[in-house]
OpenMM code with the backbone's topology and positions (N, CA, C; nanometers):
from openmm import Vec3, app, unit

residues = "UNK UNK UNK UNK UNK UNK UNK UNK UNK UNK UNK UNK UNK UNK UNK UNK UNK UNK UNK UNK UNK UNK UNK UNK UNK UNK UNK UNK UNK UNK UNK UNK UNK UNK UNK UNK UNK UNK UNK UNK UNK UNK UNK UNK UNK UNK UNK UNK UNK UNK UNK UNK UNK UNK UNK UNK UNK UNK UNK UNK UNK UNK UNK UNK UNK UNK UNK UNK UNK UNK UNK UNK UNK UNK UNK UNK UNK UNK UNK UNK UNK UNK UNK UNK UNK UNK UNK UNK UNK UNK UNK UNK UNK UNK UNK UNK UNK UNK UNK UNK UNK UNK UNK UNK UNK UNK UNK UNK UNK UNK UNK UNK UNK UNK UNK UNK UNK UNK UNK UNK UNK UNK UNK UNK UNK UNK UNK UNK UNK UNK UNK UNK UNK UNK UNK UNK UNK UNK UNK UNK UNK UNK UNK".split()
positions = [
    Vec3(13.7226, 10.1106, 4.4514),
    Vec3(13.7162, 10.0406, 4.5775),
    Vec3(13.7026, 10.1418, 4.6902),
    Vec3(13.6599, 10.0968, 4.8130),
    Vec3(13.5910, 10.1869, 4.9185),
    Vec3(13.7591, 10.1956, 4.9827),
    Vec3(13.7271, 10.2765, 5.0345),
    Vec3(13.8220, 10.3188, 5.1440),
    Vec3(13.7873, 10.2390, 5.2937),
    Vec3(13.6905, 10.2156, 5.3090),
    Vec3(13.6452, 10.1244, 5.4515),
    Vec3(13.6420, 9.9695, 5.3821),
    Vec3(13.6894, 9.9209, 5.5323),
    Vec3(13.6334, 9.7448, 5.5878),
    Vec3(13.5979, 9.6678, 5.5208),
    Vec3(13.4683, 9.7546, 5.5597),
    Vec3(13.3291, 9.6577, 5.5613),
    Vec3(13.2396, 9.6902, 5.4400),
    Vec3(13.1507, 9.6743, 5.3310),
    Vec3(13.0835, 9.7493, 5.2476),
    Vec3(12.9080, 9.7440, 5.2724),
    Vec3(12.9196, 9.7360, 5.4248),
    Vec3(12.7633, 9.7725, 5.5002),
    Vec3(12.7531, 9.8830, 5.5071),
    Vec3(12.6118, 9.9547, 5.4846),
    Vec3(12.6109, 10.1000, 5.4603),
    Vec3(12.6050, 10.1490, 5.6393),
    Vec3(12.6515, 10.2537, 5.6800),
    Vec3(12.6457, 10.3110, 5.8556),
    Vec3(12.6014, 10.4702, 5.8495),
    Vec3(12.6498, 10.5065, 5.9388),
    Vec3(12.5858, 10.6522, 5.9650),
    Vec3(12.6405, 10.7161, 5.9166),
    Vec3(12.7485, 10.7041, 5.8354),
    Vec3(12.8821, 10.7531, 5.7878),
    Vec3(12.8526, 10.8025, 5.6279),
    Vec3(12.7834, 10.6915, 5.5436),
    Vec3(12.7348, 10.7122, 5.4648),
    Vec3(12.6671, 10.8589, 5.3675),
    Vec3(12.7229, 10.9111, 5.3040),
    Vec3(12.6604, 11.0257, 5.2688),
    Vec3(12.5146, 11.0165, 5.1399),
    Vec3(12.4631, 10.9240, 5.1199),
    Vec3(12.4030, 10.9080, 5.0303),
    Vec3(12.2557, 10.8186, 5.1408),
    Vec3(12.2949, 10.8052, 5.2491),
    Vec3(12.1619, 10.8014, 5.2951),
    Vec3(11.9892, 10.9175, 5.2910),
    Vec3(11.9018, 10.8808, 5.3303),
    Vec3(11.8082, 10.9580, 5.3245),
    Vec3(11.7835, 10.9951, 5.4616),
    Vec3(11.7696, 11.0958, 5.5245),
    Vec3(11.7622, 11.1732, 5.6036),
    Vec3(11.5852, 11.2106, 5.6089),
    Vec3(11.5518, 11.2353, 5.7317),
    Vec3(11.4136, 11.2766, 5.7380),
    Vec3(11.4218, 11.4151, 5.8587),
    Vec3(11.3200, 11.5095, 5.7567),
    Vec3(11.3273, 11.5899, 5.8074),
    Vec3(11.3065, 11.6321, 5.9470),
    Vec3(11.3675, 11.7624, 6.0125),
    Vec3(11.2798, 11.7510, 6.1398),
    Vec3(11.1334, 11.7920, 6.1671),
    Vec3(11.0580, 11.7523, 6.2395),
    Vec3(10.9460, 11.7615, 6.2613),
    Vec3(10.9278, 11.9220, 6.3109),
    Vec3(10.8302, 12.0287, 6.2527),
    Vec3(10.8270, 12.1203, 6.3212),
    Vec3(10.6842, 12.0928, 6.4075),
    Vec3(10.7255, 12.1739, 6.4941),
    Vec3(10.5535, 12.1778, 6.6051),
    Vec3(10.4480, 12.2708, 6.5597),
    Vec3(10.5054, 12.3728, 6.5043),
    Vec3(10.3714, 12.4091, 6.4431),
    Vec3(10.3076, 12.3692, 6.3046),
    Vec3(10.3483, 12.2788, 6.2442),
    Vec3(10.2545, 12.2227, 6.1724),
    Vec3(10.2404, 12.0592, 6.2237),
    Vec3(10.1738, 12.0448, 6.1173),
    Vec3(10.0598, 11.8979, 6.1816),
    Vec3(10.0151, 11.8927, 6.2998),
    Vec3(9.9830, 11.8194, 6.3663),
    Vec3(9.8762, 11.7706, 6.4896),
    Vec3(9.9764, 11.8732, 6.6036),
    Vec3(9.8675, 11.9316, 6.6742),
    Vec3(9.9288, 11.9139, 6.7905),
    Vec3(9.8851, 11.8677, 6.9261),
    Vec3(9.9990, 11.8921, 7.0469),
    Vec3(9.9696, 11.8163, 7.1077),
    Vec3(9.8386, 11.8275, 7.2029),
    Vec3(9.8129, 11.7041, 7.2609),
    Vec3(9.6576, 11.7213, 7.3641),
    Vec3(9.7214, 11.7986, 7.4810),
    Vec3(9.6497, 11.8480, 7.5647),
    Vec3(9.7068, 11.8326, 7.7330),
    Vec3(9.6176, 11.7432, 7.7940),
    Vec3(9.7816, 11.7016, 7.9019),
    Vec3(9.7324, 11.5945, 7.9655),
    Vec3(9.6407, 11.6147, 8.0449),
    Vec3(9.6031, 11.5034, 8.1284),
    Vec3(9.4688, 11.4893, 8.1995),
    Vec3(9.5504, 11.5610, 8.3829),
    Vec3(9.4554, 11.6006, 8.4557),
    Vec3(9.5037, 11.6608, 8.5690),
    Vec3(9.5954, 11.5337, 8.6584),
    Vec3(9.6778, 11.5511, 8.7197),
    Vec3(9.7419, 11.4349, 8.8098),
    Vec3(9.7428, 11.5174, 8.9484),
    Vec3(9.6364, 11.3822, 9.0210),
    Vec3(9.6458, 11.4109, 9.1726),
    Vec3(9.7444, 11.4598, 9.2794),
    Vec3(9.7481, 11.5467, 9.3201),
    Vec3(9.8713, 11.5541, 9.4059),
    Vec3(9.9292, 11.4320, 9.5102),
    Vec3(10.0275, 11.4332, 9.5026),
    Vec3(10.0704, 11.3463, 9.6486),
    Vec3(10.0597, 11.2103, 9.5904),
    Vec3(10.1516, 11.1344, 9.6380),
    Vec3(10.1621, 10.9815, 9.5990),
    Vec3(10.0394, 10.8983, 9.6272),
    Vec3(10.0379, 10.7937, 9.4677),
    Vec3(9.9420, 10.7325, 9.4796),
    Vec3(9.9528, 10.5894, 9.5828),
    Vec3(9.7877, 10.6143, 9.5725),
    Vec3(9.8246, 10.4979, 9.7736),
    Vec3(9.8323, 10.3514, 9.6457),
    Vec3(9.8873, 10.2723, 9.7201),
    Vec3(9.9353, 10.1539, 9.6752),
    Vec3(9.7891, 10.0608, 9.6742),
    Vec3(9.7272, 9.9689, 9.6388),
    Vec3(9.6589, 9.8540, 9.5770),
    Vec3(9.7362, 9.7277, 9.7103),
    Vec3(9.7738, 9.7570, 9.8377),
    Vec3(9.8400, 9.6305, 9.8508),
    Vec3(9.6998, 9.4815, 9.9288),
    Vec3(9.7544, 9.4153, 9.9339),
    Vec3(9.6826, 9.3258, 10.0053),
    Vec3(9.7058, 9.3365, 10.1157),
    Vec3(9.6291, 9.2689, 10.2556),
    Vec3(9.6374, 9.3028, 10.4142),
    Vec3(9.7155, 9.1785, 10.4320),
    Vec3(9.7674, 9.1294, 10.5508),
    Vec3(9.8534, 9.0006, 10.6044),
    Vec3(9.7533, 8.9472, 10.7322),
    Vec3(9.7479, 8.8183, 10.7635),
    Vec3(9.6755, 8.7726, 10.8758),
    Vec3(9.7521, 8.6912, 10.9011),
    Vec3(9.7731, 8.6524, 11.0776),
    Vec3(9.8338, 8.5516, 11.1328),
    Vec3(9.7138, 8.4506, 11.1536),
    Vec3(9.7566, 8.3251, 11.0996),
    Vec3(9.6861, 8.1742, 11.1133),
    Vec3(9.7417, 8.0906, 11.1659),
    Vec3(9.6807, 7.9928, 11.1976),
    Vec3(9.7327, 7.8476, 11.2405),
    Vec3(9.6566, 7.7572, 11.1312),
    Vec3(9.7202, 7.6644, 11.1078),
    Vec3(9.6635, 7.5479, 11.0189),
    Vec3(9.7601, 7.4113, 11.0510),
    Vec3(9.6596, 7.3112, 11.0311),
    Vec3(9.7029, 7.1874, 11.0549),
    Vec3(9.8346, 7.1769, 11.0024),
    Vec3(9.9140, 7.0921, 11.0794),
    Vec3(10.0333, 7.0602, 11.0660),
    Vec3(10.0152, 6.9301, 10.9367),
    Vec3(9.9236, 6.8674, 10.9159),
    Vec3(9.9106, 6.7122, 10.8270),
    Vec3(9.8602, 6.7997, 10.7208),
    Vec3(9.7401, 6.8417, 10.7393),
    Vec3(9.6653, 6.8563, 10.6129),
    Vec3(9.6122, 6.9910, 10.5769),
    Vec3(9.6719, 7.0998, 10.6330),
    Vec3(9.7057, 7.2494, 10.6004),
    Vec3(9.5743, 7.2919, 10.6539),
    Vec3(9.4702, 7.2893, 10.7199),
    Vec3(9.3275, 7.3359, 10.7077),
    Vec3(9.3664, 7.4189, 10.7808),
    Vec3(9.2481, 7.5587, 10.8324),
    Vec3(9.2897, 7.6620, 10.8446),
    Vec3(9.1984, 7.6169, 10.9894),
    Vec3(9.2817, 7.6436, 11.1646),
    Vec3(9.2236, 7.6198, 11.2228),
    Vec3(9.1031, 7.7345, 11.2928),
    Vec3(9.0202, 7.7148, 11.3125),
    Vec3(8.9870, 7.8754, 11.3588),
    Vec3(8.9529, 7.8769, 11.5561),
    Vec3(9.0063, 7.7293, 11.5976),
    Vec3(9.0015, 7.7721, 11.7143),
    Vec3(9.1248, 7.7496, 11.8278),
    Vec3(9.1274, 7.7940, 11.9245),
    Vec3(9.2891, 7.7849, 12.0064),
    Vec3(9.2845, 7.6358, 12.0073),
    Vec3(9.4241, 7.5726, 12.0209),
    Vec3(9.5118, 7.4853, 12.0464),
    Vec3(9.5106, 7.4566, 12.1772),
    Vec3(9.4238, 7.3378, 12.2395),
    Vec3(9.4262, 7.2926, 12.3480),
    Vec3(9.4566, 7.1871, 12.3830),
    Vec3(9.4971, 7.1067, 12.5064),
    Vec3(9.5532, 7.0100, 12.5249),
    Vec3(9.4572, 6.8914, 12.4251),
    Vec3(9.3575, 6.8811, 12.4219),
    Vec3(9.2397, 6.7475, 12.3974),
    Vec3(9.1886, 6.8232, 12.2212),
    Vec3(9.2665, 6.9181, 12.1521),
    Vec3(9.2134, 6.9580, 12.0240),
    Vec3(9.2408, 6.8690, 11.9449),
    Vec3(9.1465, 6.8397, 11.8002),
    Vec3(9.1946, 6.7204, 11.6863),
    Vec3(9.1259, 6.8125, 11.5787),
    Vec3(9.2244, 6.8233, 11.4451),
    Vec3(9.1808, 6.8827, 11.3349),
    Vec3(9.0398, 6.8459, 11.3012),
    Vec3(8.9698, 6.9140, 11.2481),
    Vec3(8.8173, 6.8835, 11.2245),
    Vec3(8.8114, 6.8126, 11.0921),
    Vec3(8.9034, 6.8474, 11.0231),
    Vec3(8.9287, 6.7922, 10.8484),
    Vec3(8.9647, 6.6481, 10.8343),
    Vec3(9.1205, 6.6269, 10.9249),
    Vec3(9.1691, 6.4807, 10.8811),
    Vec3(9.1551, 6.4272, 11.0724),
    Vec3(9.1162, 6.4810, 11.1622),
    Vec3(9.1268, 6.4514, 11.3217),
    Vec3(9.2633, 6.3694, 11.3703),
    Vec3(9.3814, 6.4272, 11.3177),
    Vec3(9.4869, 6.4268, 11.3918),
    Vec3(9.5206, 6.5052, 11.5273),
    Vec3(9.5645, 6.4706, 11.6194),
    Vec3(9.5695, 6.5607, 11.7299),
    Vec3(9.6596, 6.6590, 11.7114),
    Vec3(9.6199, 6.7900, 11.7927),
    Vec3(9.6799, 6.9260, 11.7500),
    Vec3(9.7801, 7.0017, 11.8213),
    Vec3(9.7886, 6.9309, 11.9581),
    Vec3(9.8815, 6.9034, 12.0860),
    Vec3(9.9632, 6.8336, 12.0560),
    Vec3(10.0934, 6.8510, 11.9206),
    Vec3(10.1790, 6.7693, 11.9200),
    Vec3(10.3238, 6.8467, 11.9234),
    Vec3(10.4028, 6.7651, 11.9017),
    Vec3(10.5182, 6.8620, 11.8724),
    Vec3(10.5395, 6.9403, 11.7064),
    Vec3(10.5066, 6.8312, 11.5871),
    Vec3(10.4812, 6.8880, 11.4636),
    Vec3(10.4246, 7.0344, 11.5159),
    Vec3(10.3219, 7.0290, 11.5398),
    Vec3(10.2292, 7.1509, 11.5294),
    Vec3(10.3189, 7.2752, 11.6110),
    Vec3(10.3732, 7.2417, 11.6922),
    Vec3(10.4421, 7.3417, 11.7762),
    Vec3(10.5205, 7.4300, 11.7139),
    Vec3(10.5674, 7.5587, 11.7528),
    Vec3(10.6545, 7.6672, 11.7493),
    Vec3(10.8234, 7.6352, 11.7481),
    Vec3(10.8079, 7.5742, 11.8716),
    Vec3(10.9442, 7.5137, 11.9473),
    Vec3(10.9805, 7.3891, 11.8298),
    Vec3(10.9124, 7.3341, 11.7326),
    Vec3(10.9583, 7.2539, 11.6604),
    Vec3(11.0866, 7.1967, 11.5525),
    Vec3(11.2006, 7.1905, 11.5848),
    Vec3(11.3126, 7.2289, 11.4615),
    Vec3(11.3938, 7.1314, 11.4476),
    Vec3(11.3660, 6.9972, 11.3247),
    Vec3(11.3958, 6.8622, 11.3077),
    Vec3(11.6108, 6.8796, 11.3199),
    Vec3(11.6302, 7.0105, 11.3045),
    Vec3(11.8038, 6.9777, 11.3354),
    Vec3(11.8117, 7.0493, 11.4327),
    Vec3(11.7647, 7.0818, 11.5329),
    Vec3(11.7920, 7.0967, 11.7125),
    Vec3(11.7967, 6.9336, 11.7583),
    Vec3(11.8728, 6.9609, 11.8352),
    Vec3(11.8704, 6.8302, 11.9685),
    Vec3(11.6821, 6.8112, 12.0216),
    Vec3(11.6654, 6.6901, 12.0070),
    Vec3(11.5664, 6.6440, 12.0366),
    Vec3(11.4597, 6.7000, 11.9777),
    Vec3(11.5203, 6.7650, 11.8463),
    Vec3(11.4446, 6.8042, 11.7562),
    Vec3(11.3112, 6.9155, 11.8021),
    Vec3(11.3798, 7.0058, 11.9397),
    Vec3(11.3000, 7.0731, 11.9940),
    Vec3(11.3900, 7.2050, 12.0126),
    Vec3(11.3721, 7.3221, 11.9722),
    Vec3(11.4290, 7.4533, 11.9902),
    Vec3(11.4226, 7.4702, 12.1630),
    Vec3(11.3177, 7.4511, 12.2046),
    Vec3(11.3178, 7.4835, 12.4335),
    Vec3(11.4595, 7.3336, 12.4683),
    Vec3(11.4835, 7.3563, 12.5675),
    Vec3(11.5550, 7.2797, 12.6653),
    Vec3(11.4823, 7.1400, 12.7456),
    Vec3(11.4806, 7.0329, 12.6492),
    Vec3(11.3641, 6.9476, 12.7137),
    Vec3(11.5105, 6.8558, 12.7385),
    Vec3(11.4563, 6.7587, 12.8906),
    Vec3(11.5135, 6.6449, 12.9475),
    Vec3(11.5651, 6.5345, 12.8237),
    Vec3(11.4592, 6.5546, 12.7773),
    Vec3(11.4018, 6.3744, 12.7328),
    Vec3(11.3580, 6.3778, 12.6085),
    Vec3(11.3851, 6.3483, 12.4889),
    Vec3(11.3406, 6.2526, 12.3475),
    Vec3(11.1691, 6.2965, 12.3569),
    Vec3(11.0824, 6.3814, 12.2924),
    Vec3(10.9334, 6.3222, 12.2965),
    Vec3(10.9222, 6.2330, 12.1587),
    Vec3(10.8522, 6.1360, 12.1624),
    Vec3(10.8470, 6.0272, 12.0445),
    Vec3(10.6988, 6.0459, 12.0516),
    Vec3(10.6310, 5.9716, 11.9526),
    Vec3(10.6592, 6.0545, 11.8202),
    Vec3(10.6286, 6.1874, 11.7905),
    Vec3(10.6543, 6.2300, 11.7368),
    Vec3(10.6643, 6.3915, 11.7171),
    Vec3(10.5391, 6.3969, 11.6152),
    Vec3(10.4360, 6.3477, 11.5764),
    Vec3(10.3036, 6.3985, 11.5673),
    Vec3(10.2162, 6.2828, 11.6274),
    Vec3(10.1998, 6.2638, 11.7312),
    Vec3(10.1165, 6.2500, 11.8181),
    Vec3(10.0893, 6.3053, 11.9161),
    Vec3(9.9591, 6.2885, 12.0051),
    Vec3(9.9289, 6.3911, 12.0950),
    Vec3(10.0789, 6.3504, 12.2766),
    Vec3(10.0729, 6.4755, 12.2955),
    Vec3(10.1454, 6.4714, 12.4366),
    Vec3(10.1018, 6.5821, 12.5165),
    Vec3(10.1869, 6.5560, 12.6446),
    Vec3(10.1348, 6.7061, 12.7311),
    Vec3(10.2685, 6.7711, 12.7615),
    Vec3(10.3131, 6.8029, 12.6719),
    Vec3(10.4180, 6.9265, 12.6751),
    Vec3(10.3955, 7.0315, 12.8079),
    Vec3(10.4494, 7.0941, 12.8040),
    Vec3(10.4471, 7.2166, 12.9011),
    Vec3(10.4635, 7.3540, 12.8096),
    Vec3(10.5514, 7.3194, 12.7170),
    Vec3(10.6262, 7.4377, 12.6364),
    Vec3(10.5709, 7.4613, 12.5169),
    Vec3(10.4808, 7.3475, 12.4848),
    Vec3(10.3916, 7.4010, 12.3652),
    Vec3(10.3566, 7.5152, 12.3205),
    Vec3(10.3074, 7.5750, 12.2344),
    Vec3(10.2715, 7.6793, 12.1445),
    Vec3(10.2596, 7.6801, 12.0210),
    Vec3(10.1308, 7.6501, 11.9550),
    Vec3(10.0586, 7.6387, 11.8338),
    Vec3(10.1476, 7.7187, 11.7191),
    Vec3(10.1938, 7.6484, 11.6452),
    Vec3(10.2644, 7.7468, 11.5213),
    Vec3(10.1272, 7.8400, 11.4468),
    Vec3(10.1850, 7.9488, 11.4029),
    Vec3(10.1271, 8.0118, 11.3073),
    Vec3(10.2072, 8.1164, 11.2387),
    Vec3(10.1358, 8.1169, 11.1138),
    Vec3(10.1928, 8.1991, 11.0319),
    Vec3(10.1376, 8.2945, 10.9752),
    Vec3(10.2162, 8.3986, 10.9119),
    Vec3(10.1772, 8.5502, 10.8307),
    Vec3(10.1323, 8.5110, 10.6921),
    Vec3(10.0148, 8.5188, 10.6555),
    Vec3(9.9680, 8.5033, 10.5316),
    Vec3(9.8913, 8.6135, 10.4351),
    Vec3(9.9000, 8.5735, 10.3521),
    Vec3(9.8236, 8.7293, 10.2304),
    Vec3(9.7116, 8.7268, 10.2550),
    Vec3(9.6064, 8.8078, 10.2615),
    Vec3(9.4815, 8.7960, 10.2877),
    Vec3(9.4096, 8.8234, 10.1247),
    Vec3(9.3901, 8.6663, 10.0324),
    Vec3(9.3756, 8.7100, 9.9179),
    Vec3(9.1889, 8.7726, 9.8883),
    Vec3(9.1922, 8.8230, 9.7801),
    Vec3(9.0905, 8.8348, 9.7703),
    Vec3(8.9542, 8.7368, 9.7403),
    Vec3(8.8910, 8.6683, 9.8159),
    Vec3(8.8111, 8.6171, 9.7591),
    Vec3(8.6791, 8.6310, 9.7599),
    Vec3(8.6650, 8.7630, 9.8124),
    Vec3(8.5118, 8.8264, 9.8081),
    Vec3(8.5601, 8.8456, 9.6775),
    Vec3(8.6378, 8.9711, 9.6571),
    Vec3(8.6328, 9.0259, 9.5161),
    Vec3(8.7035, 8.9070, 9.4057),
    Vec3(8.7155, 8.7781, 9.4090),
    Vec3(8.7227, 8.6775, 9.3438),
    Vec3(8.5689, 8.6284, 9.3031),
    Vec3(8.4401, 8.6421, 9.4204),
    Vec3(8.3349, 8.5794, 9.3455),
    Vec3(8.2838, 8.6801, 9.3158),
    Vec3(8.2918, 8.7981, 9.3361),
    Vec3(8.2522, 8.9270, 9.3228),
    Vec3(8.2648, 8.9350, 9.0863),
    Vec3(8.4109, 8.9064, 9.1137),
    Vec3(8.4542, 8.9000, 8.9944),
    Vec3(8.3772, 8.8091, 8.8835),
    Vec3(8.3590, 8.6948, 8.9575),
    Vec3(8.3015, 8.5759, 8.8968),
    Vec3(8.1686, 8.5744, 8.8342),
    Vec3(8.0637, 8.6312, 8.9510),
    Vec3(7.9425, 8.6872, 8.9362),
    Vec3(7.9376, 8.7611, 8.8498),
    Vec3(8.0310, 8.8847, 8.8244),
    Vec3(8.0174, 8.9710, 8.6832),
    Vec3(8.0542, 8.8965, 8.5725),
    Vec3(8.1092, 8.7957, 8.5143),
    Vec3(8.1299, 8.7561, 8.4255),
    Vec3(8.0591, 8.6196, 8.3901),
    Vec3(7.9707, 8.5732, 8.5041),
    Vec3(7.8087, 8.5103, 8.4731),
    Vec3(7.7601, 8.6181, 8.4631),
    Vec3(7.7343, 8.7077, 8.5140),
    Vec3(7.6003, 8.8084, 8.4616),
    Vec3(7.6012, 8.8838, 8.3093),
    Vec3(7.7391, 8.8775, 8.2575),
    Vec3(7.7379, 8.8574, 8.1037),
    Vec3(7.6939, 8.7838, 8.0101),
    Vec3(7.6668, 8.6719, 8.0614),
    Vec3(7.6133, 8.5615, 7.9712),
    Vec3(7.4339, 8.5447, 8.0133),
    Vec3(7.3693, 8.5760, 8.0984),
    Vec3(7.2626, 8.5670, 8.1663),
    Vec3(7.1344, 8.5908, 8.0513),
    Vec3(7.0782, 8.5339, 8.0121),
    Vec3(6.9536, 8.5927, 7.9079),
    Vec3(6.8236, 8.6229, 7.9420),
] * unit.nanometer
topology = app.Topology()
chain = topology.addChain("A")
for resn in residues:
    res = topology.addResidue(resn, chain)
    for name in ("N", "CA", "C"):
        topology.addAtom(name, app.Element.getBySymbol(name[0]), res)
């Protein structure tokens, strides 16, 4: 009978097989590596753009926010409070500025004073190099 536990074989074991060590001068040796550029590599990132887009139906607007503007996509008016900056449904009067008075409804057109078109920071994805991409992988199949 063993003197141990358990009768799983471990490192402890003297009847294991052992492999030798590898010397470096025989068999293969090694390649050298390939040269590495000095100085950190510049990053792959994407650029950021500030947009405005419809408050209803997300379209991307491409022109200023004026009193008489209506989305070109779904033609909701763009002079509302939705659309606004100052917009924040748990502030009082559901407006971040200091207004008198309730504006109702909050996406329809009004004439605010304090308005200012929301917009936001977005990824600028690739979609040149998306059809760019696309095009090369029709021009694989092309006969």
């Amino acid at each position: 009978m063993s003197d141990r536990k358990y009768k799983q074989r471990g490192y402890q074991d003297e009847g294991r097989e052992r492999q030798p060590p590898r010397d470096k001068s025989s068999g293969e040796q090694q390649k050298p590596r390939g040269e590495r550029p000095e100085g950190p590599r510049t990053p792959n990132m994407p650029g950021f753009r500030t947009v405005v887009r419809c408050h209803r139906c997300g379209n991307l607007l491409n022109t200023a926010v004026l009193l008489n503007t209506a989305c070109p996509k779904c033609s909701v008016a763009l002079h509302c409070c939705a659309q606004c900056e100052s917009f924040l449904p748990s502030a009082r009067y559901e407006c971040m500025q200091q207004i008198p008075a309730r504006v109702t409804p909050k996406d329809a057109f009004n004439t605010c004073t304090l308005f200012e078109a929301r917009s936001t920071v977005e990824r600028e994805t690739g979609s040149a190099r998306q059809s760019t991409t696309r095009s090369a992988f029709d021009d694989l199949f092309k006969l």
